[in-house]
C-alpha positions in Angstrom: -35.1 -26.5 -72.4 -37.7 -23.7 -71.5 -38.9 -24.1 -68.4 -42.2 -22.0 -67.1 -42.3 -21.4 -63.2 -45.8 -20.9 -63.1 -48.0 -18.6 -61.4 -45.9 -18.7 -58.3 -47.8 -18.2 -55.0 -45.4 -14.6 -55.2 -42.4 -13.6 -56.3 -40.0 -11.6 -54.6 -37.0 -9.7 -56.3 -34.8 -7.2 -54.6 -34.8 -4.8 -57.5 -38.2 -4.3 -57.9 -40.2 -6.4 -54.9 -42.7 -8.9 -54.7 -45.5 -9.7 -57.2 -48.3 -11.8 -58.1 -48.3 -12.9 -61.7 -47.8 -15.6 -63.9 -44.3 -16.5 -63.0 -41.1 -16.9 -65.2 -39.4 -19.0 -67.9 -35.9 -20.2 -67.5 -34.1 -21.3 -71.5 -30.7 -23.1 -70.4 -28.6 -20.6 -67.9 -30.8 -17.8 -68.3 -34.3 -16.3 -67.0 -35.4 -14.7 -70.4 -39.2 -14.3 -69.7 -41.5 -12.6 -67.5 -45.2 -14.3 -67.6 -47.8 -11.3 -67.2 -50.9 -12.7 -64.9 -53.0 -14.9 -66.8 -50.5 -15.5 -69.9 -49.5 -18.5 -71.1 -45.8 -18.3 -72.6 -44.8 -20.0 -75.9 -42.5 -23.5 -76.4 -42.2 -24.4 -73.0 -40.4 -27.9 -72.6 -41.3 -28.3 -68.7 -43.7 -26.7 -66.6 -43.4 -26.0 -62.4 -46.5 -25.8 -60.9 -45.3 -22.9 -58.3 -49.2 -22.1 -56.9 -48.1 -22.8 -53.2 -44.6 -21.8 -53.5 -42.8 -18.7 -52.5 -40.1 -17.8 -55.5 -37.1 -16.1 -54.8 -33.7 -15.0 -56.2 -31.4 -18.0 -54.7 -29.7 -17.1 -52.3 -26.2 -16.3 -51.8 -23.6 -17.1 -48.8 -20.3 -14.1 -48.8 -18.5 -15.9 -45.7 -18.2 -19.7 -44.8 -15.7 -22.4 -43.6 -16.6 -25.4 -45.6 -13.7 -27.6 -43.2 -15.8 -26.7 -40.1 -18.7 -29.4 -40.4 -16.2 -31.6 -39.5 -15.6 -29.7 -35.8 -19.0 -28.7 -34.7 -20.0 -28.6 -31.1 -16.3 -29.9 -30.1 -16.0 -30.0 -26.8 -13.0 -28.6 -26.5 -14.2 -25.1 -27.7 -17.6 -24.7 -26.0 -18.6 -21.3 -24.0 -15.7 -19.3 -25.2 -14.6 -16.4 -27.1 -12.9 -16.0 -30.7 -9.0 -16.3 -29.6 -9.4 -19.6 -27.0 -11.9 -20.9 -29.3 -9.5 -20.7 -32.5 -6.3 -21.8 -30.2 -8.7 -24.8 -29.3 -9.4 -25.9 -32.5 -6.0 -25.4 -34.2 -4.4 -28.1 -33.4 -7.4 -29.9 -34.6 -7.6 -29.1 -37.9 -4.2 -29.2 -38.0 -4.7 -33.1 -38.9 -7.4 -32.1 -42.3 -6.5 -34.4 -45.5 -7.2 -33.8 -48.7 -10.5 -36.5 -48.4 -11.6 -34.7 -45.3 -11.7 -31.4 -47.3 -13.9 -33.2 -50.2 -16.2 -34.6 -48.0 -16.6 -31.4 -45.6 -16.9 -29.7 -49.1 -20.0 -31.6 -50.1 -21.6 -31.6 -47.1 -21.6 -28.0 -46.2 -23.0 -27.3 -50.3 -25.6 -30.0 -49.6 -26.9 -28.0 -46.3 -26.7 -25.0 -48.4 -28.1 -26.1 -51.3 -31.1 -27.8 -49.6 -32.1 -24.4 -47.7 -32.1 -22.2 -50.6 -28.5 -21.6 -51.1 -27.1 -21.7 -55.2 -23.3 -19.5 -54.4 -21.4 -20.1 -51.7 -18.3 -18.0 -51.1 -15.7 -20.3 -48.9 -12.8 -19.2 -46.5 -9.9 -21.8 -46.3 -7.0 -20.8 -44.6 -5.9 -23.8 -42.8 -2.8 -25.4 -44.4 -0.1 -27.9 -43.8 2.6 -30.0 -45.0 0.3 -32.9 -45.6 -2.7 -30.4 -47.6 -1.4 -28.1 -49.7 -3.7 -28.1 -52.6 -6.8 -27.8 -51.0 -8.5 -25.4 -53.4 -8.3 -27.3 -55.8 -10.0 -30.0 -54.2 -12.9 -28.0 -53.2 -13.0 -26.7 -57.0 -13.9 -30.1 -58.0 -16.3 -31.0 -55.1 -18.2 -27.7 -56.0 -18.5 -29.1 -59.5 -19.0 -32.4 -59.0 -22.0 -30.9 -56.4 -23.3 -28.6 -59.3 -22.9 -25.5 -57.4 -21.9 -21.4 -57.8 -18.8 -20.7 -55.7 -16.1 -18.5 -55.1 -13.0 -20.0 -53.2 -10.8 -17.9 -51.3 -7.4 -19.2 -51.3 -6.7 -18.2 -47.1 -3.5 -18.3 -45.7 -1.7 -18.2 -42.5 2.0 -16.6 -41.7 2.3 -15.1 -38.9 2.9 -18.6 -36.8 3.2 -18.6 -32.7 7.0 -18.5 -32.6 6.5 -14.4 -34.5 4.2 -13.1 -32.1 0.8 -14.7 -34.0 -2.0 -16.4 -32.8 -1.9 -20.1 -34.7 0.5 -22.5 -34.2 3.5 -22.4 -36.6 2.3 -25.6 -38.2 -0.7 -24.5 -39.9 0.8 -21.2 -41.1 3.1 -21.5 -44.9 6.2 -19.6 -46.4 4.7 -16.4 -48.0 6.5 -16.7 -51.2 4.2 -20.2 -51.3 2.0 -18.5 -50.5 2.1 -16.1 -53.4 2.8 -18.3 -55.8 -0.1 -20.6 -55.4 -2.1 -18.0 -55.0 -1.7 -17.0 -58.7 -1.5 -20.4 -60.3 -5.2 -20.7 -59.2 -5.7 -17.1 -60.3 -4.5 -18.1 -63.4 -5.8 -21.9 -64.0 -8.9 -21.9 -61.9 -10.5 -18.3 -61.1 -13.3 -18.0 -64.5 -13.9 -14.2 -65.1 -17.6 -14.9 -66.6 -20.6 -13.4 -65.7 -21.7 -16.7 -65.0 -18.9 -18.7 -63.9 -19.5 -21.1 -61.4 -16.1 -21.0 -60.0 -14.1 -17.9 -58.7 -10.9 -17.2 -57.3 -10.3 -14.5 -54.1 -7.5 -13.5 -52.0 -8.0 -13.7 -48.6 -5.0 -13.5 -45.7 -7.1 -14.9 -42.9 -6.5 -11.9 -40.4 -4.5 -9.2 -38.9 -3.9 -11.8 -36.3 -2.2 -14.4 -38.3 -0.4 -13.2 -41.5 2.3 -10.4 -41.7 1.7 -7.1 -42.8 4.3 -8.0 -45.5 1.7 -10.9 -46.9 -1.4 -8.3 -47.0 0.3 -5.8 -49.6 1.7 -8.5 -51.4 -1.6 -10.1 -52.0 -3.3 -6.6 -52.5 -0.7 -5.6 -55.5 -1.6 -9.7 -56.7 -5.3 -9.2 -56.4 -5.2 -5.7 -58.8 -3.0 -7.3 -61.1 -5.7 -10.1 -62.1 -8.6 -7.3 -60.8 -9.3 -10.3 -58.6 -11.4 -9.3 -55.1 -10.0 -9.5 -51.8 -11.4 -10.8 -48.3 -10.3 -11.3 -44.9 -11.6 -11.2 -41.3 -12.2 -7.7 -39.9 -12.9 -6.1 -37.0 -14.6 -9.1 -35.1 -13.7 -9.0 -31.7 -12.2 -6.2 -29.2 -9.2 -9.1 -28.9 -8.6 -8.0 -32.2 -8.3 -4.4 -31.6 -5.8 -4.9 -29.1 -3.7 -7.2 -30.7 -3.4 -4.9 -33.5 -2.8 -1.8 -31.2 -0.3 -3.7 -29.3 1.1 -5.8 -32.9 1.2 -3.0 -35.2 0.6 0.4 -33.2 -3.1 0.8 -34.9 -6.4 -0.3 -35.1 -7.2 -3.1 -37.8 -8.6 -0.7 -40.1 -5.7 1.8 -40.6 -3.8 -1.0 -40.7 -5.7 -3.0 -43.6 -5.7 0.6 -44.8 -2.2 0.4 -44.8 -1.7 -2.6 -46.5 -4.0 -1.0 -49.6 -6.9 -3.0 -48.9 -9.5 -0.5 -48.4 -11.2 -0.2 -51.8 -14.3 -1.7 -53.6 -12.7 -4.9 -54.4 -13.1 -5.6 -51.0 -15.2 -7.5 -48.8 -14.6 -8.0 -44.6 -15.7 -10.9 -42.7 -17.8 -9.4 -39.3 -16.7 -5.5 -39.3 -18.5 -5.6 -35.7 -16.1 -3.1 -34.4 -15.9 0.0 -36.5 -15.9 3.2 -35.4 -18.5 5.8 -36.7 -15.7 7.5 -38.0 -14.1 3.9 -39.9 -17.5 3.1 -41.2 -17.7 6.0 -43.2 -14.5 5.6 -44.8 -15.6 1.8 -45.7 -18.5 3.6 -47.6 -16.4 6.1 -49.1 -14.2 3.0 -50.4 -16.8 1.5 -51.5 -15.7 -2.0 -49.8 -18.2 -4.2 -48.2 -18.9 -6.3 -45.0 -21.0 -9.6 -44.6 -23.1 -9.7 -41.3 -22.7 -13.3 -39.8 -25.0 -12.9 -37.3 -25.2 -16.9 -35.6 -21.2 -17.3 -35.2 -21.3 -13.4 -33.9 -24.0 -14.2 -31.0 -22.5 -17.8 -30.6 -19.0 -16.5 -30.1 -20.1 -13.5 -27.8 -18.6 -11.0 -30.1 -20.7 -8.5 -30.9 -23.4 -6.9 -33.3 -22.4 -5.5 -37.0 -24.0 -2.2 -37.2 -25.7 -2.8 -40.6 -27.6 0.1 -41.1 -25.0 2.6 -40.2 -22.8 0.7 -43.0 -25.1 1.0 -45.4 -26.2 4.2 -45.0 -22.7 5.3 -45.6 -22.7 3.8 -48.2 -20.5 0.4 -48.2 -22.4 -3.0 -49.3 -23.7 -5.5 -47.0 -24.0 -9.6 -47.5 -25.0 -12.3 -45.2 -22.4 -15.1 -44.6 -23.5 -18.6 -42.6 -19.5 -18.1 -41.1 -18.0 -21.5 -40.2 -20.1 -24.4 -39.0 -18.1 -24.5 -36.0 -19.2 -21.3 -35.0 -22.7 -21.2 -36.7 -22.9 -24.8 -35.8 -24.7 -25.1 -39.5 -24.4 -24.0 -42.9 -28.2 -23.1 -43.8 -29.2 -19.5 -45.4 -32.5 -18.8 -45.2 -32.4 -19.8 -41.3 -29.5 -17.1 -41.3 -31.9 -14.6 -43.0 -34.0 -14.9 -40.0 -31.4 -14.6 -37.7 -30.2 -11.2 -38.9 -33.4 -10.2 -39.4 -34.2 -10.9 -35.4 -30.3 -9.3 -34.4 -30.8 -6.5 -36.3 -34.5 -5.1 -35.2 -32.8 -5.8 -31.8 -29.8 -3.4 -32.2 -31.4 -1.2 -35.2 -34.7 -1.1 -34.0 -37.9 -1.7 -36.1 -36.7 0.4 -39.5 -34.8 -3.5 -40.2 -37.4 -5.5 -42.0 -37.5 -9.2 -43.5 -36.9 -7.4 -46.9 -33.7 -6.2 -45.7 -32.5 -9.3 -44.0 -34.0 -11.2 -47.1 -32.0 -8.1 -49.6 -29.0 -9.3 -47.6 -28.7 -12.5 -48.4 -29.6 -11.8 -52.2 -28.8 -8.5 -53.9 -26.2 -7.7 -51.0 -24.1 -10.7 -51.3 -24.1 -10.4 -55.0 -22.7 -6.9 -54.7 -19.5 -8.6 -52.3 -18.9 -10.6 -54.7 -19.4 -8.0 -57.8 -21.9 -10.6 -59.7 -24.8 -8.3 -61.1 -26.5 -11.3 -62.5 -26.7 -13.2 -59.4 -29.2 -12.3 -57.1 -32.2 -11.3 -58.5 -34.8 -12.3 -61.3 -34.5 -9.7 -64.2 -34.2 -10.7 -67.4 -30.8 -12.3 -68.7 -29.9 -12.7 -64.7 -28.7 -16.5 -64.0 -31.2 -19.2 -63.7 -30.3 -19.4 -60.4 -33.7 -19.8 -58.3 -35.5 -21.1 -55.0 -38.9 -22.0 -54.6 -40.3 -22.5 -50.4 -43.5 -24.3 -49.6 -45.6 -22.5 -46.5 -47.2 -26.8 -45.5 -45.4 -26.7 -42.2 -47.1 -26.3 -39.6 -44.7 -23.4 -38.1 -46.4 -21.3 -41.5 -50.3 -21.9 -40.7 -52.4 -18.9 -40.2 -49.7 -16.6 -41.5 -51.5 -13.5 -44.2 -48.2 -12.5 -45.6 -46.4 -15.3 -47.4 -43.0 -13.6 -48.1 -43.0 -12.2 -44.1 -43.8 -15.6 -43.4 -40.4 -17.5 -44.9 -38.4 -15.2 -42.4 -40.4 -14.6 -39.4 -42.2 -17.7 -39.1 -38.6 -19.5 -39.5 -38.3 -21.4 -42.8 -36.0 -24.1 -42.7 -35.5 -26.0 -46.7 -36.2 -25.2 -50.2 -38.3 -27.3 -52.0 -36.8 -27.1 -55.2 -33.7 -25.1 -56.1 -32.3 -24.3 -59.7 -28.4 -23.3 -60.0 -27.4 -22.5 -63.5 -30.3 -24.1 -65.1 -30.2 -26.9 -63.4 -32.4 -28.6 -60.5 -29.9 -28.8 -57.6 -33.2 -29.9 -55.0 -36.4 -31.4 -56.3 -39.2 -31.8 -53.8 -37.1 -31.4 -50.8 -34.3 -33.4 -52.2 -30.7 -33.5 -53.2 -30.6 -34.3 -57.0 -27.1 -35.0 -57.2 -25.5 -35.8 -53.9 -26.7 -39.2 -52.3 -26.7 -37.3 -48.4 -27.2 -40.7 -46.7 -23.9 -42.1 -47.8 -21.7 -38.7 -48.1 -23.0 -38.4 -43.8 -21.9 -41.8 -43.2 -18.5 -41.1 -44.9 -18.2 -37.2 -43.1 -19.0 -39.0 -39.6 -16.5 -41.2 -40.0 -13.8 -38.7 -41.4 -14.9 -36.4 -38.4 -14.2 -39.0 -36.0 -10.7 -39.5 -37.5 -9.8 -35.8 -37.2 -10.6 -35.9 -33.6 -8.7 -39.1 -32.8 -6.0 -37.4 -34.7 -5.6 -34.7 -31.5 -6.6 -37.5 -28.5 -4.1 -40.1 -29.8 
């Protein structure tokens, strides 16, 4: 199939900006044509009428929780920080099953999916004695969903009883650990440039594995050249416990563990020093800004532009939607847009915030044909209407999508196919998957209360 999106209201692409002209053909996974303004391009099998529609790159999420949707707004962790708010919640999701991970699965990639979202890059670290293969049930959600992803296979060791912060029945042995971490290496992780499902490493924290389990998983992760993840640098708590844990900050000691290089990627990196943000440029690692869960967890502001103008790569990242409390992109985009002209000042424009969430993210994840539209780059695409009434009167349609607060896609394409048509799901009946991630969420809590 050749399919023409044409004459798009404009197009945006990080690499070489926004234009008026007569759109782009997709021929099964690829975007192989440019349309020049008033062209009309040969054997096309479907045409999109894009006139009204803003066309961009789709858009890519470095940092998420998929299990979360199932603990938003839970009462027992309102109104506090990162450490009383994890302790809070550990015990809940203590109780997750395999069907609770499906269904929290699909619904966080339907949220994403419907605001613009094609890859998703998803941080599970919470297992048990009754969900040990939970990876491999989000693989085949994500593909039953039709969607990009790249799974990090978390972990937990450092339990309660060693001096941690979780309780020493979510955390595993690290040998376990290890070993399932390569089997999905080996019989999951797809090394193509357009794979739609990836493998990465990713010890939860400083907090809550040993410094034992980070350079094991580093020497894994350059044996298969797989990348590496974790959370970094997010709250002052951190610092300490990592000063008082390991008798340096959470930088030299990720350092130490032979993390800091450009298979890298940190959750947060709120608190760096000028001094540790150069060396993350000089490393060539990266960070994903996750601006909602930084403002709703009172933990501070990731210093984007000194990051990047040392040099290291910046993504945007949703977080958990228990600390976001959702899962949508493009409403992210806006939020880093609006924390970062408040600490940066006006140099941060909507092209950066929407570069983040593009181009950025792709770097994380070291995917040069996801996030943009050049020729042989995935056909991975998302078209915004401007009909609300939140968008009337605005000149600039592109400025408009972040500043005037665009909420849904109206159609979105991952890997050739049409993921969102006119606003909806195409392959996930969302009125039946809520009714069964209501209930499931209702059993998790019950789970702690009984």
């Amino acid at each position: 199939m050749r399919v023409w999106i044409k004459q798009p209201l404009i197009t945006w692409d990080p690499m070489t900006g926004a234009r008026r002209d007569g759109g782009l053909v997709v021929a099964g996974n690829r975007i192989v044509e440019h349309v020049a303004a008033g062209a009309t391009p040969d054997a096309i099998d479907e045409i999109v009428d894009a006139r009204d529609l803003v066309l961009l790159p789709g858009l890519i999420n470095t940092h998420h929780h998929f299990y979360q949707t199932l603990t938003r707004a839970h009462i027992n962790a309102l109104d506090k920080p990162l450490f009383p708010w994890l302790q809070a919640l550990y015990p809940v999701w203590a109780g997750l099953t395999p069907e609770m991970i499906d269904l929290s699965t699909r619904l966080a990639a339907a949220e994403l999916l419907l605001s613009g979202c094609t890859t998703a890059a998803d941080h599970h670290y919470v297992f048990s004695a009754s969900l040990t293969d939970a990876i491999d049930v989000q693989a085949q959600a994500m593909r039953a969903v039709g969607m990009r992803a790249v799974l990090t296979r978390g972990s937990m060791s450092l339990g309660e009883s060693a001096g941690g912060l979780p309780p020493d029945a979510v955390c595993q042995d690290e040998a376990l650990i290890l070993r399932d971490s390569e089997r999905l290496l080996k019989n999951v992780h797809d090394d193509a440039d357009d794979a739609l499902c990836q493998i990465a490493l990713a010890p939860c924290s400083p907090f809550s594995v040993t410094p034992g389990l980070m350079r094991d998983t580093a020497t894994l992760a350059a044996q298969h050249d797989a990348l590496l993840h974790t959370h970094l640098a997010e709250t002052e708590d951190e610092n300490a416990f990592c000063l008082e844990t390991f008798g340096r900050r959470p930088l030299d000691h990720i350092d130490d563990c032979g993390w800091l290089e450009c298979r890298t990627w940190f959750a947060h990196g709120i608190h760096f020093t000028p001094a540790e943000i150069e060396r993350i440029g000089a490393a060539g690692a990266g960070v994903c800004h996750c601006p909602s869960s930084n403002m709703l967890l009172a933990s501070g502001t990731c210093h984007v532009a000194e990051l990047e103008a040392a040099g290291a790569n910046v993504g945007l990242g949703v977080d958990g939607s228990a600390s976001n409390d959702g899962s949508n992109l493009i409403q992210e985009v806006r939020q880093a847009f609006l924390l970062q002209r408040l600490g940066a000042g006006a140099a941060t424009s909507h092209l950066d915030a929407l570069r983040w969430a593009t181009e950025g993210s792709a770097r994380l994840l070291h995917r040069p044909q996801l996030g943009h539209l050049g020729i042989g780059a995935c056909a991975d695409l998302a078209l915004f209407a401007l009909d609300e009434a939140r968008f009337s009167g605005a000149e600039d349609p592109l400025a408009a999508l972040v500043l005037c607060g665009a909420t849904n896609a109206r159609h979105v394409l991952v890997d050739g196919d049409w993921r969102v048509r006119d606003g909806t799901l195409t392959s996930i009946d969302l009125e039946g998957l809520q009714a069964a991630h209501r209930a499931a969420a209702r059993e998790l809590w019950a789970g702690v209360s009984a």
